[in-house]
N, C-alpha and C positions, 0 to 999 in steps of 0.2 A: 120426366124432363128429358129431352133430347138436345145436346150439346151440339153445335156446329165445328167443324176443327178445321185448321189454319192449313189443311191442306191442298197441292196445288191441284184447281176445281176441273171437276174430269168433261171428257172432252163433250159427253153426253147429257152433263148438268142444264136442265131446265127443259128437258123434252118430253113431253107427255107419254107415261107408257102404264101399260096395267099393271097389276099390282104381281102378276107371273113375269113380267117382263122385268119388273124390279126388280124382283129374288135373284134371275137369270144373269142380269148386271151387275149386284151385287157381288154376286159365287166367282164373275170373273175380275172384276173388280180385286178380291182378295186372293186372286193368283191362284184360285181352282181350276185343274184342268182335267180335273175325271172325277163323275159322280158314281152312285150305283143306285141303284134300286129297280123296283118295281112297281109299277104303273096301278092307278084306279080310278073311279068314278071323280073322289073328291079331290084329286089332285092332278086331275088333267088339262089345268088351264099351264101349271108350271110346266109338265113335259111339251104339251104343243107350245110352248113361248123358249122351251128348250131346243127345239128341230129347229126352228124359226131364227134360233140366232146361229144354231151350227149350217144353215143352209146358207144363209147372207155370208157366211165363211168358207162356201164349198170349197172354192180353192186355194184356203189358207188354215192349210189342215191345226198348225200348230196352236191356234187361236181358239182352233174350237173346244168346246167342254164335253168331253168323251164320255158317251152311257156305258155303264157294264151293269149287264140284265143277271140276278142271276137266279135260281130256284124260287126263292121265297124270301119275303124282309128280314129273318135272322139273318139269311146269306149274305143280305147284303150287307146289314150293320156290321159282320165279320169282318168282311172283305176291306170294308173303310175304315176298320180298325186296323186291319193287319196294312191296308198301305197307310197307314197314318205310323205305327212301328217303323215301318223299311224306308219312310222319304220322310219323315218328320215334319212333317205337315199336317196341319187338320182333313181328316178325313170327313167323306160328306157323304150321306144317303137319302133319302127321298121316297116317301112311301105314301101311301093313299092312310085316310080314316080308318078308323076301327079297329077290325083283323090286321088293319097291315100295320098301324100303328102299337097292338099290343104283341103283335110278331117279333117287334125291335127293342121289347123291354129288356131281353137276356143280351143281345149285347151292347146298351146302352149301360146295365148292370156291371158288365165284363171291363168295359172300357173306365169305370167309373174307379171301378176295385185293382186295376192296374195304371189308370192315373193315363188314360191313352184321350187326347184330342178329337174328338170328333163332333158333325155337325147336324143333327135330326133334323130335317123339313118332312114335315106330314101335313097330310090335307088332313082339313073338317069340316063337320058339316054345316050350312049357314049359320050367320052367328043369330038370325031370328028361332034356328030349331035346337041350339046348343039348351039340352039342361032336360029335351023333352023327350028322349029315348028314340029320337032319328033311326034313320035307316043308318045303320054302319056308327053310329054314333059311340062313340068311348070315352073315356071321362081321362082323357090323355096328359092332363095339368097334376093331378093327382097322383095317378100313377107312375108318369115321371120323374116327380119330385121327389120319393121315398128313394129314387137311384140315377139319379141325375145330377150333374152341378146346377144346374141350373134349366130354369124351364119359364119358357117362352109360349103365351097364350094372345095372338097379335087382333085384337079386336076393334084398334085404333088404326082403319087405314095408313093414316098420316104416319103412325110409327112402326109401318114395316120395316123400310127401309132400314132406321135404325134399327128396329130389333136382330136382322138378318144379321145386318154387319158389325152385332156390335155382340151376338154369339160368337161369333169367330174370335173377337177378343179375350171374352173370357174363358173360351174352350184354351186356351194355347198359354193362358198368364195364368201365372204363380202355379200352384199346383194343375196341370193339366187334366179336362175331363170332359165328358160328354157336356154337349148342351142340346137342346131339344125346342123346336119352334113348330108352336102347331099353328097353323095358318086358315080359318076358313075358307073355301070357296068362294063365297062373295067378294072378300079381302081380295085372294088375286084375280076376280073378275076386277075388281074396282079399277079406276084409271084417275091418275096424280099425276105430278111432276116428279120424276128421278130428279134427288139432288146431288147426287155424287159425296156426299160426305155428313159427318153427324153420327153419334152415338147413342144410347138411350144412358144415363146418368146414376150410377150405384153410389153414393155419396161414401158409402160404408169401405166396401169393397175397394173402390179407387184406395183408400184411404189406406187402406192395409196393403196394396201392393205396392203404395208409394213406404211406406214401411218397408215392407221386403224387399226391394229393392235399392234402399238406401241402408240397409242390416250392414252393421258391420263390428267384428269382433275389435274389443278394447284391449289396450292392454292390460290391464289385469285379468282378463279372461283368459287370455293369450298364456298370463302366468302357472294359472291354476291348469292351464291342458298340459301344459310343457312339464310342470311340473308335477305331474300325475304318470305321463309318459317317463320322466326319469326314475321315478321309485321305482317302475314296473321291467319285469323282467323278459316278458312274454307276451310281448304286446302283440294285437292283431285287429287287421280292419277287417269289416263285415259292409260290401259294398252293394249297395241294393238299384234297382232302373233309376232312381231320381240322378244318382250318377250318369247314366247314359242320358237322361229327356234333359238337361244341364249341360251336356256334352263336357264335364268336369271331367272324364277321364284321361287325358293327357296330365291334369294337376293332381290325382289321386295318386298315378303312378308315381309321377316325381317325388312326393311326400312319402307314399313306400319304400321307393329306391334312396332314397338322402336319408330315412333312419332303420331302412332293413328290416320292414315292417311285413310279414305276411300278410296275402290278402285272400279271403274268400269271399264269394257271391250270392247273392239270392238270383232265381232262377231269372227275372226281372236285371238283373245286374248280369249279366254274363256279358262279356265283353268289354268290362270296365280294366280289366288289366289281360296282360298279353297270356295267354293258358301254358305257352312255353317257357315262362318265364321261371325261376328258382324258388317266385318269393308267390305264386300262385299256386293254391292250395283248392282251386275250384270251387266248383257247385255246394254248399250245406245243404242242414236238412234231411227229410225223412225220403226223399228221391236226389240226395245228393251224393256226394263219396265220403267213405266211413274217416278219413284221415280229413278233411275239413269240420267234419262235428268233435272228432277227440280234440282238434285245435282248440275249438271254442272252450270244451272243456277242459283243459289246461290252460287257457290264456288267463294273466290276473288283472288285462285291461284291455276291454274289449270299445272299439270306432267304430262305430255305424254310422254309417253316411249313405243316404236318401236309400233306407229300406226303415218297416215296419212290423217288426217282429212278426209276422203272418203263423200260424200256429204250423204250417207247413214246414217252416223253418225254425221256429222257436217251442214249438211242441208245448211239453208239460213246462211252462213259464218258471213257475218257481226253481226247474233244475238247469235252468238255460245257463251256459254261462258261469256254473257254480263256484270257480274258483275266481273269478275277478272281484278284485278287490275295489275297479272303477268302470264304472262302464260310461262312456261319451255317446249322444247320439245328435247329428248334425242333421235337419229335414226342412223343408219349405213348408212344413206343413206344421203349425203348431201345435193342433190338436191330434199329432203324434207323439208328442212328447211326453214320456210316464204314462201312455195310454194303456199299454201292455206291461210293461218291464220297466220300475222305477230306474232312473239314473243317478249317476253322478254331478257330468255336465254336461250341456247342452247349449246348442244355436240353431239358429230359427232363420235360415237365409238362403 
């Protein structure tokens, strides 16, 4: 089911274009201005529909949507993970069938396991040769799925457009992650009408981010944290990336500094509090500094806020943390909660 939305209709709404020409409106549409990849057979109608809108822009450089080419499609998934870290944006790559699409499993993987935004378009092969062991053909829905948030198989011309635009939504809400849209070849040979807006409809999903986003701590919850933090003597926060993809860290610091709360990092959280700071106790972990893991082991009440105990960090589980007597863990992500490390209390926001 694809939703229409109340927004103001764009300027190119009702123009007939292919279905590469779609994708390409789409990508700027949602304020991409640099893709990466690397070209092939079954994805050549998106890159020439790609020249073709950066040429109609020659001399309005800032508008255009920037290629970076680089080795091979692991490079580039990298690449649009690492600018999707440094400008907090959904990163976006772009690879041909097959090889090039099972090139981008490890970091479609990467980005999934550190919660990083990004947006797979791959070609495939027509959807009359899908199923029959095509040239170049890979079974790209499947394999995605076991490390993807989600996976997009566009067989319904008509729900391209939404499928494009409506990966970028949930690559970037609630818990951020890859998404992946394999697209046949005929698909953007086809030619429609661009409508300029519309989503494809998750009845579930909506549901649950309309949940998480309306999350909010009661007051007797409020009682039982507050009052777990006063029994305790040696409190300490354990600040993980959900801090940073939140941009919570200006609010994490202030709750450090008003109860003189040390804080340390997972390697994902670094930068969540100032590293020159008194009440910063760095990096944990088995590649961290020895004086942040004696903390945790002396602490008797340990805050975790948006990390997940990763074995990197929490090692042998049972001796994590051995002297707290409460441990709080705060995530976007429910099915972190008790996943590793039973709790005390916990919030889901």
């Amino acid at each position: 089911m694809i939703a229409q939305s109340n927004e103001k209709t764009h300027p190119l709404a009702g123009r007939s274009m292919t279905g590469a020409e779609i994708i390409i409106e789409t990508l700027a549409q949602e304020g991409v201005d640099r893709v990466f990849g690397y070209t092939g057979g079954y994805i050549l109608p998106v890159y020439d529909a790609l020249f073709r809108y950066n040429a109609e822009r020659e001399s309005r450089e800032d508008e255009q949507v920037q290629l970076i080419v680089p080795a091979n499609e692991q490079g580039a998934g990298f690449m649009a993970a690492g600018y999707a870290r440094a400008s907090g944006k959904v990163g976006v790559f772009i690879v041909t069938s097959g090889p090039g699409a099972t090139n981008s499993v490890t970091p479609i993987r990467d980005c999934m396991a550190d919660s990083i935004p990004v947006v797979l378009i791959s070609g495939q092969v027509v959807r009359a040769s899908i199923g029959t062991d095509a040239f170049q053909e890979a079974p790209v829905y499947n394999l995605m799925s076991a490390c993807a948030k989600h996976v997009f198989l566009v067989e319904n011309p008509e729900e391209l457009e939404a499928s494009v635009r409506t990966a970028f939504e949930i690559a970037r809400s609630g818990r951020p992650g890859p998404v992946v849209v394999d697209i046949p070849r005929d698909v953007q040979n086809w030619e429609g009408i661009f409508k300029g807006s519309g989503k494809v409809r998750f009845r579930g999903y909506e549901t649950r981010m309309k949940n998480l986003n309306e999350a909010a701590l009661s007051e007797d919850d409020c009682k039982v944290f507050f009052e777990m933090l006063r029994k305790s003597e040696r409190p300490l926060i354990c600040a993980g990336g959900g801090v940073i993809a939140d941009n919570a860290a200006p609010r994490l610091r202030e709750f450090s500094e008003k109860f003189g709360i040390p804080v340390v990092t997972t390697l994902m959280g670094i930068g969540a509090v100032d590293t020159r700071s008194d009440l910063s106790l760095h990096m944990l972990g088995m590649h961290g500094m020895a004086y942040a893991n004696y903390a945790v082991m002396d602490c008797d009440f340990l805050i975790v806020v948006g990390a997940r105990f990763e074995d990197r960090v929490a090692g042998k589980v049972q001796e994590f943390a051995p002297g707290a007597k409460y441990i709080a863990h705060i995530d976007i992500d429910a099915a972190e909660i008790g996943k590793v490390k039973g709790v005390s209390w916990a919030h889901v926001g």
